[in-house]
N, C-alpha and C positions, 0 to 999 in steps of 0.2 A: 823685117818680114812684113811690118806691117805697111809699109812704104809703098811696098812690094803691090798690096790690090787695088785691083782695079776700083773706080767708082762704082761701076757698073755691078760689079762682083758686088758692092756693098748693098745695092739695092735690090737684088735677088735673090742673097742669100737668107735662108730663116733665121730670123734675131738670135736666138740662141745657139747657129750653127756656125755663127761670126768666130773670126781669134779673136776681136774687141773682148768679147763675154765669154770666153771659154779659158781665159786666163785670171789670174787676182789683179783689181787695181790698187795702186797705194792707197793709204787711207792716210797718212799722216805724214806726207810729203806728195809736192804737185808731181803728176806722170811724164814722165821723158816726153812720150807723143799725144798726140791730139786723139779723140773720139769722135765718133761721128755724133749728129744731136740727137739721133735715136738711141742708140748706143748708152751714151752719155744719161740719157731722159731714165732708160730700162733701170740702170746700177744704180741709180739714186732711189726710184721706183721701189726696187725691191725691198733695198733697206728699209724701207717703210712700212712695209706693210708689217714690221716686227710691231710697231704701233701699236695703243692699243685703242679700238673703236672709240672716238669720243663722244658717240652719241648714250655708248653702257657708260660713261665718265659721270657715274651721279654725287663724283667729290665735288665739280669745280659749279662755283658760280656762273662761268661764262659759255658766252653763247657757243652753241654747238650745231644747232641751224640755221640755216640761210637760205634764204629762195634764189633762185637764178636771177631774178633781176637788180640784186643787190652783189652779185656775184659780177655779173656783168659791168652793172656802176664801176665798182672795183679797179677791175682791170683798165678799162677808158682813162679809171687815173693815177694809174701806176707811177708815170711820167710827173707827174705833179706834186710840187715839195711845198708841204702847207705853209712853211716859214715865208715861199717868198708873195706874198701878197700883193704885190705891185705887177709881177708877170703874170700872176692868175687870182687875177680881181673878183669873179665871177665866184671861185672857190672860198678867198675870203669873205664874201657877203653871203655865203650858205652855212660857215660856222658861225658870222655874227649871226645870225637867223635862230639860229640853234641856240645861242646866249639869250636871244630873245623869250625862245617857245620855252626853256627850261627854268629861264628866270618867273615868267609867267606862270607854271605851270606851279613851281617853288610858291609865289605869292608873295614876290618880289614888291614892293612900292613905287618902286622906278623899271618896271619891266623896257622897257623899251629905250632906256639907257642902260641900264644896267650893266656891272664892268666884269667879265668874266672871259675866260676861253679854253679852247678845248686842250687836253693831253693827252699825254701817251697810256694813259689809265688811272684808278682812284687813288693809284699810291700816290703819284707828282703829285696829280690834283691838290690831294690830303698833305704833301710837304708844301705846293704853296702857300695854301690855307694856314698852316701852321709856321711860315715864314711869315705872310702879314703880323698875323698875330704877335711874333714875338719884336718885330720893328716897332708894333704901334703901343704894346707893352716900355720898349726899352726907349722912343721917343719922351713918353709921358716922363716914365721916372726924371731920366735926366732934367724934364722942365721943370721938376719936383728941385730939381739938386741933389736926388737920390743915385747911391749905386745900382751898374745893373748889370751884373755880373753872375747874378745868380738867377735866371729862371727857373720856374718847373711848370711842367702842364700836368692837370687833372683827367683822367677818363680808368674807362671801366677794361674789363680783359679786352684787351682790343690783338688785331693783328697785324703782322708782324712790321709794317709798314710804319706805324706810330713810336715803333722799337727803333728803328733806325732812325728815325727823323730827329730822335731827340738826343740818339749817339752821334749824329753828322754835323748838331745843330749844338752840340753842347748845352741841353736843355735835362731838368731834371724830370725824370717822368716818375708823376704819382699814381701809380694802377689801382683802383681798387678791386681789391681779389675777390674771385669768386666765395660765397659761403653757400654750403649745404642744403640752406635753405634761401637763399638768393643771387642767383647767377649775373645778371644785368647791375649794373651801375643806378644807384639810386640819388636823390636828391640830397638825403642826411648823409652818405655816406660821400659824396663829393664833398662839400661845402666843409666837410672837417678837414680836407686836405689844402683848402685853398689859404693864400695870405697874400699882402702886398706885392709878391714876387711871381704868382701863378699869371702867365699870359693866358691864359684860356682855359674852357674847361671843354672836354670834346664828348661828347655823350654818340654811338654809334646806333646809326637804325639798321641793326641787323646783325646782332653778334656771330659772327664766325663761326664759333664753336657749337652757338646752339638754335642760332634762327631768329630769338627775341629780338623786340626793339626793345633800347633805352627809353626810359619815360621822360622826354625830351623837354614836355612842356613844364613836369613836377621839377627836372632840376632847372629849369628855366627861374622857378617860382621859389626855389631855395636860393636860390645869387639872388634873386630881389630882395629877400629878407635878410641876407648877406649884406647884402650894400645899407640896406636901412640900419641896420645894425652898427657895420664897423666901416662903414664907407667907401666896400671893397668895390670899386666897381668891374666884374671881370665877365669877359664877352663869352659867346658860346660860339664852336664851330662846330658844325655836324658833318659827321664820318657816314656816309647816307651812302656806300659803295652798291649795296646791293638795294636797301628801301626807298632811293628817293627817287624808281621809277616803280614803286609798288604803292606803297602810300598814297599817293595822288587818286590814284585808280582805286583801290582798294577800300583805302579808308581816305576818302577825302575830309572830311571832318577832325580827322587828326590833327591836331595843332603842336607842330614839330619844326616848322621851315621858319620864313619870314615872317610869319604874322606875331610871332614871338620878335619883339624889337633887339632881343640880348641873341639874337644868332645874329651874325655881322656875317657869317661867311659858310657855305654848301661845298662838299664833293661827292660825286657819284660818279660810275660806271658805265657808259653808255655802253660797253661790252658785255656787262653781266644783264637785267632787267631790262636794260635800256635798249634790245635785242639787237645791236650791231652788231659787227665784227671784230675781232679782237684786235685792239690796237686803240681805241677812245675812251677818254675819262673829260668830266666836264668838272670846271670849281669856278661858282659864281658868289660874288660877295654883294651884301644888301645895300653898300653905298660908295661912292668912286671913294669916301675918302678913307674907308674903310681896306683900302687897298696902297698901301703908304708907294707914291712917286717915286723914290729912292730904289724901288724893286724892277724897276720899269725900266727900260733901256733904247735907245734906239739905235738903227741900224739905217746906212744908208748904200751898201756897197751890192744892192742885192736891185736896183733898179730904183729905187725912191726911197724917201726916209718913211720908216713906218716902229712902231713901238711893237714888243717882244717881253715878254715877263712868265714863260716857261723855261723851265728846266732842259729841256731837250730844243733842240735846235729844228735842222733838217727831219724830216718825219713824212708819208704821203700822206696823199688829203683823201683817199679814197675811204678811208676809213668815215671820214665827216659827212663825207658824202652820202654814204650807207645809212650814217645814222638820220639824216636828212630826209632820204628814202624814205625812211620809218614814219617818221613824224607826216608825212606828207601821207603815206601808203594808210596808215592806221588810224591815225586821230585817236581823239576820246576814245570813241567809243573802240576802236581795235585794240587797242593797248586794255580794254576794261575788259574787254571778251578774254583777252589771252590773257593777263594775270589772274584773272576769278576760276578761271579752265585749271590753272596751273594749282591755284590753291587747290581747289576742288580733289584734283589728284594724288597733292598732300595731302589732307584730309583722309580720303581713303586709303593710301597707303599705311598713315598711322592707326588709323583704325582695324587696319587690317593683322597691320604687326602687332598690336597689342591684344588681336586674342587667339597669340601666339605664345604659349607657355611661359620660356623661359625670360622676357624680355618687358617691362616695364617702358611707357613712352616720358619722356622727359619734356618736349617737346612737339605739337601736335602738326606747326605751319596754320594754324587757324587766324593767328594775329600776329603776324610779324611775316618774315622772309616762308614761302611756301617749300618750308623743308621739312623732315621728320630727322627728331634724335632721341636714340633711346640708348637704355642700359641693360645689362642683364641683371634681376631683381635680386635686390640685397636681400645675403643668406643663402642662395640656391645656383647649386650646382648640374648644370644642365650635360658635361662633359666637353664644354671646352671654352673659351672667350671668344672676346668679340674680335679678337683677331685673330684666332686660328676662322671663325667664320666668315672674316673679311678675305682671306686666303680660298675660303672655298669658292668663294663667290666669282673670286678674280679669274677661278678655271674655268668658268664659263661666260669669262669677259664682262663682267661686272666690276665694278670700283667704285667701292663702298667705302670709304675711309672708317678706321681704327684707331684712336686717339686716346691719347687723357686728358682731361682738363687740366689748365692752368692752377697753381698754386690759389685756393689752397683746399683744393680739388683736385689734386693731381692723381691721387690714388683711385680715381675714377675712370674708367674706363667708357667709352660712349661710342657710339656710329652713328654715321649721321646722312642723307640722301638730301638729294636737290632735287625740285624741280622746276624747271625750265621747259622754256618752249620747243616742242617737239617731244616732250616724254607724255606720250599718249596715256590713255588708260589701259590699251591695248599692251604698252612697253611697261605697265607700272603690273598688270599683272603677270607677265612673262617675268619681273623680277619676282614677284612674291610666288610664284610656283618655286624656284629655285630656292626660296628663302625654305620654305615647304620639306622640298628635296632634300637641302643641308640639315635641316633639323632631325628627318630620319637618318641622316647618315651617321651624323655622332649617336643618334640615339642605341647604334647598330655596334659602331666605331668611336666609343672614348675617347679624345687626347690625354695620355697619360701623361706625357711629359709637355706642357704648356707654357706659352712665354706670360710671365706674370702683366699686367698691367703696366708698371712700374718700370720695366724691362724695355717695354713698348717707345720708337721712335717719335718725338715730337713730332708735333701737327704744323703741318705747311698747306696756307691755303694760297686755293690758285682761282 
């Protein structure tokens, strides 16, 4: 039948009067016949819109606006495969650029050598980072005459990305756990986990769970009394997905990057902070040799012999692109406009919630990632948690996550908001009216039967 119409017919009739869309298509096996590309464009289309708004998305770190001419960029480079550098030269010399502006920006000693490059996001990044380290670990030993069969790396509740790296890598990970009264990874509490076998110790700007930064430069300042002591000498890598394009702008005067000699190696996000589009992560290390040769690879069957030392191959370059855009579009001072705007609105949104009854702030976004996380105050029963609340919220297309903390805090229950560019003041109180609204509604409507904290689905961040 479908053979059967005319073209003509196809461009006449009203999209939805077509037999294309008046029938089911397979979903999980390819369709006997063709579609037309509107046709085709509509059934995907719709599916979509079950979505939910990523601009109410105040789980995720990553960016959720884009201006039109970064949009634009984009597409121009759809066609373009970052890997091959020899066919599109001009592309490769705007991510070295971007090694450049980030290493600089970092407080690189060699900014304009500097050996880094771009990926597919701060996870690779954070696995290559954490593969140098365990080569230039397992090189030494062996010149020692030691075994090295047994690594472990040091850091604080980290996410999930440091989890795998050290199940893929056969590395043993030493976490130090949340307490009660201290959430972030400190310098005493590293330094007891470290010995002859620790390749790194990774201190995160910007915990996950609650927005703090690690105090970068205090466990910097515990391995140096470490090494004076027992002659440990072991390097830092920083997990900087969300703060190492905060920091800079924010708190320039923090001393967290390179100026610290014991970080040897950065990864961050140019999709979260870094305001690109989704799909860039950037990891640069403080010295070529701090990046062990043996990682490095070359490749000659792509048009020229040129060197390769990501994890991901083939990838488009529109993403570097974008982030190029930025650096070029904003500078200093636009990056300092739009991070202090975005604090600013955490700031009020936590002060907003906390003189909200049931609900204690844990977290304000005043010195760390501009988030807010809070709990509902020990002892007090408001008629429901924070995930029957998370629930409420989500009917009015808000996405609030609902979490517990990591061991050994687990019994804790927490929510937690981002903000990012494009969450106006105007969107940050449209959320707290709703917040308003929820509060009278249990106050009306009980949950009697509630899912315990404990009950509650681990936390995935995105």
């Amino acid at each position: 039948m479908l053979h059967e119409r005319k073209e003509t017919d196809e461009l006449l009739t009203p999209a939805y009067g077509t037999t294309y869309l008046d029938s089911d298509i397979p979903k999980y096996q390819l369709p006997e016949d063709m579609l037309s590309p509107y046709a085709a464009y509509r059934v995907v289309r719709d599916e979509l819109i079950l979505d939910g708004n990523s601009r109410q998305n105040l789980a995720t770190f990553c960016t959720t606006f884009l201006p039109d001419e970064a949009k634009r960029l984009m597409a121009e480079c759809i066609d373009k495969n970052m890997i091959d550098k020899d066919e599109y030269p001009q592309t490769a010399e705007i991510e070295s650029r971007c090694v450049n502006i980030i290493a600089d920006l970092w407080h690189s000693p060699t900014a304009g050598q500097t050996v880094g490059c771009s990926t597919t996001g701060s996870s690779e990044a954070a696995m290559l980072g954490g593969m140098a380290l365990k080569w230039r670990w397992r090189d030494k030993m062996r010149s020692q005459g030691k075994p090295a069969d047994s690594p472990n790396l040091v850091c604080g509740p980290v996410q999930i990305c440091w989890h795998k790296f050290a199940r893929y890598w056969d590395i043993e990970l030493r976490e130090v756990p949340m307490d009660k009264d201290r959430y972030p990874m400190n310098g005493e509490e590293a330094v007891k986990r470290c010995d002859e076998n620790t390749i790194g110790v990774v201190p995160t700007l910007g915990l996950t769970f609650t927005g703090q930064y690690e105090p970068v430069e205090e466990i910097s300042k515990a391995l140096d009394r470490l090494e004076e002591e027992k002659g440990l000498d072991i390097p830092i890598h920083v997990d900087a997905a969300s703060g190492g394009f905060l920091a800079p702008f924010l708190e320039p005067d923090l001393r967290w990057d390179f100026r610290l000699k014991r970080v040897k190696s950065i990864n961050a996000s140019g999709h979260k902070f870094g305001l690109a589009p989704l799909g860039v992560g950037w990891v640069i290390w403080r010295d070529k040799e701090d990046l062990p040769s043996d990682l490095v690879f070359k490749v000659n069957y792509l048009g020229g012999e040129m060197p390769t030392f990501a994890l991901n191959f083939s990838r488009p370059g529109g993403e570097i692109i974008a982030q190029y855009y930025f650096f070029v579009r904003l500078g200093r001072q636009g990056y300092t406009m739009i991070q202090k705007a975005c604090r600013e609105v955490a700031v009020y949104i936590s002060e907003q919630i906390g003189k909200m009854g049931p609900f204690s702030i844990i977290y304000d976004g005043s010195d760390g990632i501009p988030a807010v996380c809070w709990r509902i105050k020990e002892g007090e029963d408001p008629g429901f948690n924070l995930f029957d609340f998370a629930d409420k919220l989500h009917s009015r297309g808000w996405q609030v996550p609902a979490y517990t903390l990591p061991p050994n805090c687990k019994h804790l229950a927490v929510q937690r908001v981002l903000v990012r560019h494009g969450v106006s003041l105007d969107l940050a109180n449209l959320l707290l009216t709703d917040f308003r609204r929820n509060l009278e509604f249990f106050e009306k409507h009980p949950v009697t039967t509630s899912i315990r904290p404990e009950e509650g689905s681990g936390f995935n961040h995105s």
